[in-house]
N, C-alpha and C positions, 0 to 999 in steps of 0.2 A: 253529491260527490260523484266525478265519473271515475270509470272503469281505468285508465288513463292513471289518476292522480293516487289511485291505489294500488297499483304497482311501479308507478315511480316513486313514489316515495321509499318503501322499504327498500328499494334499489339504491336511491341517492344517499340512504342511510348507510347500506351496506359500504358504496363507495367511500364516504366518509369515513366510516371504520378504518378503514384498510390504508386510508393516507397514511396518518400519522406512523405507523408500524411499516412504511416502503422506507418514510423517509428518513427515522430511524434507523434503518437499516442501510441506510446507502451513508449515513451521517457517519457511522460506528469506524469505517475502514475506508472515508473517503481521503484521500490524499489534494493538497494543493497543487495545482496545475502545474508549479515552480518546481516543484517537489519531483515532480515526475518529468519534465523537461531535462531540471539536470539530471537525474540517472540516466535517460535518455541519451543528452550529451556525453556523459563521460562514457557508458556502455558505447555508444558509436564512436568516441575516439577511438575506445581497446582496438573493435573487430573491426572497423573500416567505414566510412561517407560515404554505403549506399544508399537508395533505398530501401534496400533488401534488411538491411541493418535497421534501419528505422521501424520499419517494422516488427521485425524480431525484437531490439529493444522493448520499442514498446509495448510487445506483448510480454517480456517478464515486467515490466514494472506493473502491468496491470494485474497479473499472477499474482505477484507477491501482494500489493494492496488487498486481494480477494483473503491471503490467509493471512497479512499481518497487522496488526490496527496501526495508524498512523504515530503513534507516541511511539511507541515501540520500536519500529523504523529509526524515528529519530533517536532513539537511546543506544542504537547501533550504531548509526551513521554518526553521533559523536564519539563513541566510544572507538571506532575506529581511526576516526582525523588525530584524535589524544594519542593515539598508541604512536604516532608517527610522529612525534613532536619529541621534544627532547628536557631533560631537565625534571626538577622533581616533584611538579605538580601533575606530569607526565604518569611517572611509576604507578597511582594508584589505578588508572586506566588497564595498565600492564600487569597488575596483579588481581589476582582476586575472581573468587568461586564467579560471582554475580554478574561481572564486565563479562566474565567467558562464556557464560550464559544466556547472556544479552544477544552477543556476536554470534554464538551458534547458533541461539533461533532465527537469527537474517539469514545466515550463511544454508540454515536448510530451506526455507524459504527461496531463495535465491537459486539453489540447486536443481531444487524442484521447479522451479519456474523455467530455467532455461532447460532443461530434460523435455517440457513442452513444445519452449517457443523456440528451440535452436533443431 
């Protein structure tokens, strides 16, 4: 056995450890590209079709993906499209400890994200 094969190996070991627990970790709060295009979109309708916006955009969505898991997100982002809708499938969106709960952890997420990236 050479000198060579006995420290690659514990090496390619260790590499191999350490996969699974990056990609796990990038899997946990990874958002789909769509996902983050239209926040993107509608954040540069608000402020404006620069580039400058493009940029800032996209560094609060990429903020907020770092503190919020991607379900999460989504439990926000419908609970908000619901509250704007009318009628009475509508109201439980509009009421209730959990919806407000939901909303507020975007909304700090959100706050904190553009406190960075604006």
């Amino acid at each position: 056995m050479s000198a060579r094969s006995l420290v690659a190996g514990p090496a390619f070991a260790l590499v191999l450890g350490l996969m699974p627990q990056v990609g796990a970790a990038q899997a946990v709060n990874d958002y789909p590209t769509n996902a983050r295009a239209d926040f993107v979109f509608v954040c540069m309708a608000t402020n404006g079709q620069t580039r400058e916006m493009l940029d800032r955009c996209s560094c609060v969505i990429d903020q907020i993906a770092e503190t919020l898991p991607y379900d999460k997100y989504v439990s926000a982002e419908t609970v908000m499209r619901m509250r704007q809708t009318t009628g009475e499938r509508s109201g439980m969106f509009k009421q209730g400890g959990m919806m407000t709960d939901i909303v507020a952890e975007f909304r700090r997420a959100q706050a904190e994200a553009e406190v960075m990236c604006f």
